[in-house]
C-alpha positions in Angstrom: 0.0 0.0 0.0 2.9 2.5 0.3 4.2 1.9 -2.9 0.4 3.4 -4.3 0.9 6.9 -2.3 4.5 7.2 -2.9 5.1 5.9 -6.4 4.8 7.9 -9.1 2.6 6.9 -12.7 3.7 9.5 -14.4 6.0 9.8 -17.7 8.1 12.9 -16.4 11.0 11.5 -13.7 10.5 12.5 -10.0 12.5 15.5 -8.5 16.2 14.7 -8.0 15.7 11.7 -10.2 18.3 11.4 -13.6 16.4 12.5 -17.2 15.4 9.1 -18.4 16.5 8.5 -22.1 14.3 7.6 -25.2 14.3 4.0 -24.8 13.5 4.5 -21.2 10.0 6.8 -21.9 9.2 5.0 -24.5 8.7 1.8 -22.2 7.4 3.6 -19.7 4.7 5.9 -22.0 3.7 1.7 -23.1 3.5 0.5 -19.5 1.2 3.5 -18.7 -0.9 3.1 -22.1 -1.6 -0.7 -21.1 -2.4 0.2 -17.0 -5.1 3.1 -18.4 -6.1 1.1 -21.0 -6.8 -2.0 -18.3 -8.5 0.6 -15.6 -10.6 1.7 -18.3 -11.9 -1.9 -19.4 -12.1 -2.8 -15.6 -14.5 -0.4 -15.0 -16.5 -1.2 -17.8 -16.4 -4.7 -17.8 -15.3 -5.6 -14.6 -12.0 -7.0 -13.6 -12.2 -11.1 -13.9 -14.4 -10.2 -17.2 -11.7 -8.3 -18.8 -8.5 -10.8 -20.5 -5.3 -10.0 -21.3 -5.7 -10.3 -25.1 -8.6 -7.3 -24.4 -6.5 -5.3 -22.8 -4.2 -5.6 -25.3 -6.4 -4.9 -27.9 -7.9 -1.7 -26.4 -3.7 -0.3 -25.3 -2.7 -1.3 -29.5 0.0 -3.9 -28.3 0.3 -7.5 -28.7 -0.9 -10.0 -25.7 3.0 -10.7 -25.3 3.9 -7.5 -25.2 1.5 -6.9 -21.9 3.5 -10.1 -20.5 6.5 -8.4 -21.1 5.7 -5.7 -19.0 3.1 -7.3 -16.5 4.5 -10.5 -15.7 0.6 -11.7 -14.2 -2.8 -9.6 -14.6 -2.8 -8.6 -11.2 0.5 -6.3 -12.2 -1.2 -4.4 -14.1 -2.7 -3.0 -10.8 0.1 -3.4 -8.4 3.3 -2.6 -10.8 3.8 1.4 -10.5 6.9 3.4 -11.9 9.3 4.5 -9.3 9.6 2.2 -6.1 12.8 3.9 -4.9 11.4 6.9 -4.6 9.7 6.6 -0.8 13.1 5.2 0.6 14.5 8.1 -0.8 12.6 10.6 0.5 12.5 9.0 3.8 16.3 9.3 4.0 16.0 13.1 3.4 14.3 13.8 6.3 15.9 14.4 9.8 17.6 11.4 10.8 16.2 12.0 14.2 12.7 12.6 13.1 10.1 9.9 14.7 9.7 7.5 11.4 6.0 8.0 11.8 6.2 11.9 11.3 8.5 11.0 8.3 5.9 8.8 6.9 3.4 11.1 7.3 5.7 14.1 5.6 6.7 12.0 2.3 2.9 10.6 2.0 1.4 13.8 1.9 4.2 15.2 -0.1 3.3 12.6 -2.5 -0.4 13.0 -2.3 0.1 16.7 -3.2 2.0 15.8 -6.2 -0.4 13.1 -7.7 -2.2 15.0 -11.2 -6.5 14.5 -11.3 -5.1 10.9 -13.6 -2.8 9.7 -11.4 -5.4 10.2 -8.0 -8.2 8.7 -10.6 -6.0 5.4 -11.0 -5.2 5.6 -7.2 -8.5 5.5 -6.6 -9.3 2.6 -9.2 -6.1 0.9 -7.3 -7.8 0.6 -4.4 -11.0 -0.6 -5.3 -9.4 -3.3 -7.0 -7.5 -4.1 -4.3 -10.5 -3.8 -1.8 -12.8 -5.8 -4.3 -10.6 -9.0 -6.2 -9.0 -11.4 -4.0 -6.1 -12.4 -6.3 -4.9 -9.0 -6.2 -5.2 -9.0 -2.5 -3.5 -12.1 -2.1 -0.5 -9.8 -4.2 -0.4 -6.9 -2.0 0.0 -9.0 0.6 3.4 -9.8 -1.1 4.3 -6.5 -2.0 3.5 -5.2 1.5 6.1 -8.0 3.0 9.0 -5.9 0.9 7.5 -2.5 1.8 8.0 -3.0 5.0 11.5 -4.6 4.8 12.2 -1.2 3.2 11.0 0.7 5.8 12.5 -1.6 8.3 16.0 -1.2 6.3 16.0 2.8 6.3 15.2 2.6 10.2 17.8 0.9 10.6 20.0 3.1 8.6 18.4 6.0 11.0 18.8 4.4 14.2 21.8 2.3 13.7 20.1 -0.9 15.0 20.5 -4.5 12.5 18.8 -5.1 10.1 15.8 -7.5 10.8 15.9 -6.0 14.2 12.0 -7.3 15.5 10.8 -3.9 16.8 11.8 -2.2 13.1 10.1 -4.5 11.4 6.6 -4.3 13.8 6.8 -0.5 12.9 7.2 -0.8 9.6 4.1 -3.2 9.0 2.4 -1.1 11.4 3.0 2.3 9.8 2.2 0.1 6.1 -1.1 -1.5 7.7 -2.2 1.8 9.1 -1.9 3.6 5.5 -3.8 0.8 3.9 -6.9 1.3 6.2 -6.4 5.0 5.5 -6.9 4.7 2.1 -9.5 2.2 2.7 -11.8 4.2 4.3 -10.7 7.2 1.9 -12.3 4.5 -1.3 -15.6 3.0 1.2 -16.7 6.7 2.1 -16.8 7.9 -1.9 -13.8 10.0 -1.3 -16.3 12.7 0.3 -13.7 12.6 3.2 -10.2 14.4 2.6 -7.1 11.7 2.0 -4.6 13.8 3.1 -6.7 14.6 6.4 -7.2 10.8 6.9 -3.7 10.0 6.5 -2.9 12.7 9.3 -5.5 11.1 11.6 -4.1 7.8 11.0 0.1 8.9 11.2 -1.8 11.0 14.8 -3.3 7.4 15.8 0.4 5.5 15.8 1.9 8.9 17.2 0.4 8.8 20.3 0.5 5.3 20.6 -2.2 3.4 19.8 -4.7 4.6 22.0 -8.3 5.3 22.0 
């Protein structure tokens, strides 16, 4: 769930990141062409409705070039440009900042920066993820690395091993408390403000847990 607030989906690179070269934006202009082309059948059709060779079809690329790029349907979804970019902006803040206020910083940082089609596909992300079990089942997996990142820059931060048990329990807790953040954001119609839920959840593990 980090990766889908931090992660940019864009074709332009992130601040501080290197000008990527022809070759580069042209794979990634296909990647996004295939993704909006798949959010756009999913919504019409429905996600275990829509195959590959559709999606294909309706981004003007063969089925096996979709493989190429998305390993598994449920890529499509999960696979965003980018991935380095929250453990980068995690180790630019203070290295004695609480990792909770950092999280909070970089989310909303990113949040700020999404465009109206890059918060549209968040959104679409997160129903999907809400509503299909086999892309569940996936985030599942990609949360397990997320937070073996986070647990790695805390350690970097705070000097402790890596695999130290009480980095790792922050990590998945700072991950699992985004997720229901953005959870609630999708189930309440997005009439509620994201970037106020995500304070009120980063406030929740701030003070503790407690009610």
């Amino acid at each position: 769930m980090l990766r889908m607030v931090s992660a940019r989906t864009s074709a332009s690179s992130p601040p501080a990141t290197p000008k990527l070269g022809l070759r580069e934006r042209k794979k990634l202009q296909t990647r996004q062409a295939i993704r909006r082309a798949a959010y756009r059948l999913f919504a019409e059709q429905g996600y275990d409705a829509t195959p590959v060779d559709r999606i294909a079809e309706a981004a003007d690329v063969s089925p096996s070039t979709v493989f190429r790029y998305f390993p598994t349907k449920e890529d499509i979804v999960l696979s965003v440009e980018y991935d380095a970019v929250p453990a980068a902006g995690l180790r630019a803040r203070p290295a004695d900042e609480p990792m909770v206020e950092s999280m909070r910083q970089v989310t909303v940082e990113a949040l700020r920066g999404l465009t109206a089609e890059e918060r549209g596909e968040l959104v679409q992300r997160v129903r999907l993820i809400r509503e299909v079990p086999a892309i569940r089942g996936r985030t599942a997996e990609n949360a397990a690395r997320d937070a073996a990142m986070l647990a790695a820059v805390l350690a970097e931060r705070s000097g402790r091993p890596d695999g130290d048990l009480e980095l790792r329990v922050i990590g998945a807790a700072i991950l699992a408390a985004l997720q229901e953040a953005m959870l609630a954001w999708v189930e309440g119609g997005q009439d509620a403000d994201l970037e106020a839920l995500i304070h009120r959840t980063m406030d929740v593990l701030a003070r503790g847990l407690t009610v």
